[in-house]
Backbone as a ProteinNet text record, in pm:
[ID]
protein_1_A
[PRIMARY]
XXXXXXXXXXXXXXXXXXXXXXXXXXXXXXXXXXXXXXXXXXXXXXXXXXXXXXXXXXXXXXXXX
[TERTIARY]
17097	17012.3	17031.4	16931.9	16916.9	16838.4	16902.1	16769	16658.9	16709.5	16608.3	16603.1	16484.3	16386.5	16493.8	16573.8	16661.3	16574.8	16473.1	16319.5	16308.1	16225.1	16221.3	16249.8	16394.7	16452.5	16378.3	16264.3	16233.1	16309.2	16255.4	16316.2	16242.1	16298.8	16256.8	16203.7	16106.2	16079.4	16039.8	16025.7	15956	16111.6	16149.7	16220.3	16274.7	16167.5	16145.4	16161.3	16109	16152.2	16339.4	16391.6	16501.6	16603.9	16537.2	16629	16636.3	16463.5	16420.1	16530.4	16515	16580.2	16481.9	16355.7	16227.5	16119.6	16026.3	15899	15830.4	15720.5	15611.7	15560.3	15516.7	15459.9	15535.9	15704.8	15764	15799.6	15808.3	15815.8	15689.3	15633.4	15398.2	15444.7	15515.6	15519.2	15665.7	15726.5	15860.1	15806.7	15745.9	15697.2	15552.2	15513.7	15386.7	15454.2	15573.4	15642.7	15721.7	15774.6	15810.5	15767.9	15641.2	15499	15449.4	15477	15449	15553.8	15696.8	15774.1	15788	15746.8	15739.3	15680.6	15472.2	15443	15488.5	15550.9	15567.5	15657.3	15758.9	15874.4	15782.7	15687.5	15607.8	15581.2	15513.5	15384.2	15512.6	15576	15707.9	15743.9	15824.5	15821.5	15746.3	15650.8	15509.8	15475.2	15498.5	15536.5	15627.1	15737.9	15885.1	15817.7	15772.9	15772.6	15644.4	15595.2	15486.7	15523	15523.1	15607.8	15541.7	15603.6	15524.2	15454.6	15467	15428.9	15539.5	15441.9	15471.8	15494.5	15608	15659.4	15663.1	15560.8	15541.5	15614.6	15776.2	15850.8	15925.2	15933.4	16000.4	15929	15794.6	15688.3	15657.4	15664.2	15671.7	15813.4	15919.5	16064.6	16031.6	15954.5	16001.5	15926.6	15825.7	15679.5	15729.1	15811.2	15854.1	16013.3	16084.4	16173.4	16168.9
-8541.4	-8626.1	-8772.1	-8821.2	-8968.3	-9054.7	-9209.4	-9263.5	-9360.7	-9353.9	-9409	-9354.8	-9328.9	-9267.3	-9310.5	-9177.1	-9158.2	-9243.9	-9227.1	-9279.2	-9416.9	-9469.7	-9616.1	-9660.2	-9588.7	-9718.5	-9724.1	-9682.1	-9745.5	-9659.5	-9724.6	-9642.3	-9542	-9385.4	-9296.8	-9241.3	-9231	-9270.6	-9107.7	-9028.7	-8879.9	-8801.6	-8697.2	-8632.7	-8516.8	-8463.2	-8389.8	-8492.3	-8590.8	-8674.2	-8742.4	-8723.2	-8807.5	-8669.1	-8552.8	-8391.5	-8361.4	-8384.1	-8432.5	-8487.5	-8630.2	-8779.4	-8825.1	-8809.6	-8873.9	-8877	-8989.3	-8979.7	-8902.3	-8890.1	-8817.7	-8856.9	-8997.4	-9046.6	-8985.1	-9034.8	-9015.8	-8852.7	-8754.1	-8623.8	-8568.6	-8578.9	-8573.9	-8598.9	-8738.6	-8783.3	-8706	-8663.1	-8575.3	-8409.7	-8379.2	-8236.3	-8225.8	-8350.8	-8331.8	-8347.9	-8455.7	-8507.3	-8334.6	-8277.7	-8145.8	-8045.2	-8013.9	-7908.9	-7977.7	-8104.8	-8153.3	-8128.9	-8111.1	-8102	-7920.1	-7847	-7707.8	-7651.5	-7685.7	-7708.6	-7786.2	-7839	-7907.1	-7785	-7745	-7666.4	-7524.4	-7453.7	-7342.5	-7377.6	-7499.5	-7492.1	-7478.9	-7544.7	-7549.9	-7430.1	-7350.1	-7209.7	-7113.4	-7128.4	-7052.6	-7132.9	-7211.1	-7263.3	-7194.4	-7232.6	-7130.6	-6981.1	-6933.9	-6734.7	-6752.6	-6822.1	-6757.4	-6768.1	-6608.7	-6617.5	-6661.1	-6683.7	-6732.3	-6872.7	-6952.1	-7074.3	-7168.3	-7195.7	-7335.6	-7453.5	-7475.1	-7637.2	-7725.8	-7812.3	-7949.3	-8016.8	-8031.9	-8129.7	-8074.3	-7918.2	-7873.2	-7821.7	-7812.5	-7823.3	-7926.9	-8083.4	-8195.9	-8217.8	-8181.9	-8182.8	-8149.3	-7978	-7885.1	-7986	-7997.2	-8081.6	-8211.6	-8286.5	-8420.9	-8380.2	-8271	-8289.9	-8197.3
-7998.9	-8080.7	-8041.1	-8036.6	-7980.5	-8077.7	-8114.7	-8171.1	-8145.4	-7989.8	-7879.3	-7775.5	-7740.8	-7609.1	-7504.5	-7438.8	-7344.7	-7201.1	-7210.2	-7119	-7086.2	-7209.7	-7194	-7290.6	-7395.2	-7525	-7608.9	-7656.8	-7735	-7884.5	-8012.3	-8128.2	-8125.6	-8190.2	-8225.5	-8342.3	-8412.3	-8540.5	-8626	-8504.3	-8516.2	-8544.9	-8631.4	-8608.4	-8504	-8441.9	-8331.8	-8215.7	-8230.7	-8090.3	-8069.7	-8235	-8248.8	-8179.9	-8227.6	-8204.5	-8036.3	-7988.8	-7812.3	-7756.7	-7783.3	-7705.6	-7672.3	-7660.5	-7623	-7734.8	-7700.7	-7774.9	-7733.5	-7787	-7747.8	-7644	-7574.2	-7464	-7322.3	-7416.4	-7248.4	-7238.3	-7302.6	-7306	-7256.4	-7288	-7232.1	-7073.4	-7073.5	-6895.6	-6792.7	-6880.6	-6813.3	-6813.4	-6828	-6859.3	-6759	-6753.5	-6661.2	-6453.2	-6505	-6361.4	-6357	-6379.5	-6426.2	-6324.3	-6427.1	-6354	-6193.8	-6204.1	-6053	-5928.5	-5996.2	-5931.6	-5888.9	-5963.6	-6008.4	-5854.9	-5880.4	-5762.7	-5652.3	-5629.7	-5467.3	-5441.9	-5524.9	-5496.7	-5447.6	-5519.8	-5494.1	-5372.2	-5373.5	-5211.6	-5131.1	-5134.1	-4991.7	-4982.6	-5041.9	-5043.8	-5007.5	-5040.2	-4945.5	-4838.4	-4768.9	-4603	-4563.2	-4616	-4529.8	-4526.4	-4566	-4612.1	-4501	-4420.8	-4349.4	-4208.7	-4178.2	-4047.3	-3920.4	-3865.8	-3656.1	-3718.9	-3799.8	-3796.3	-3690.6	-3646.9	-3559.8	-3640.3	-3585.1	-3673.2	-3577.3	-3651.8	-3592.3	-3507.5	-3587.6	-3533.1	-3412.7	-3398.4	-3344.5	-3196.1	-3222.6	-3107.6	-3062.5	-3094.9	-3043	-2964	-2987.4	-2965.5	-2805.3	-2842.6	-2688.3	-2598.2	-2606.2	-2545.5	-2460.9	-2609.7	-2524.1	-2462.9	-2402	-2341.8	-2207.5
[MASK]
+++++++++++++++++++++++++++++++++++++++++++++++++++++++++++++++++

């Protein structure tokens, strides 16, 4: 329990936000940065799992030596 937004400080005035540690604004914005982070982690994962892909850096490597 917090009685300012672990986030950006401010006071907490909601009981659910004081039980949180966040307001509502910055909980809305940690939960959306979250689901964004969720996907990047998916898409990358489904890169690695597809086999005989050619990697960029590693086909520029052979090329330039």
């Amino acid at each position: 329990m917090a009685d300012f937004c672990l986030r950006c400080g401010r006071a907490l005035k909601n009981k659910e936000s004081v039980e949180r540690g966040y307001g509502s604004d910055c909980y809305k914005k940690i939960k959306a940065e979250e689901k964004k982070l969720d996907e990047v982690q998916k898409f990358n994962e489904v890169m690695e799992e597809i086999e005989g892909q050619i990697n960029f850096v590693d086909e520029l490597k052979r090329k330039c030596s």
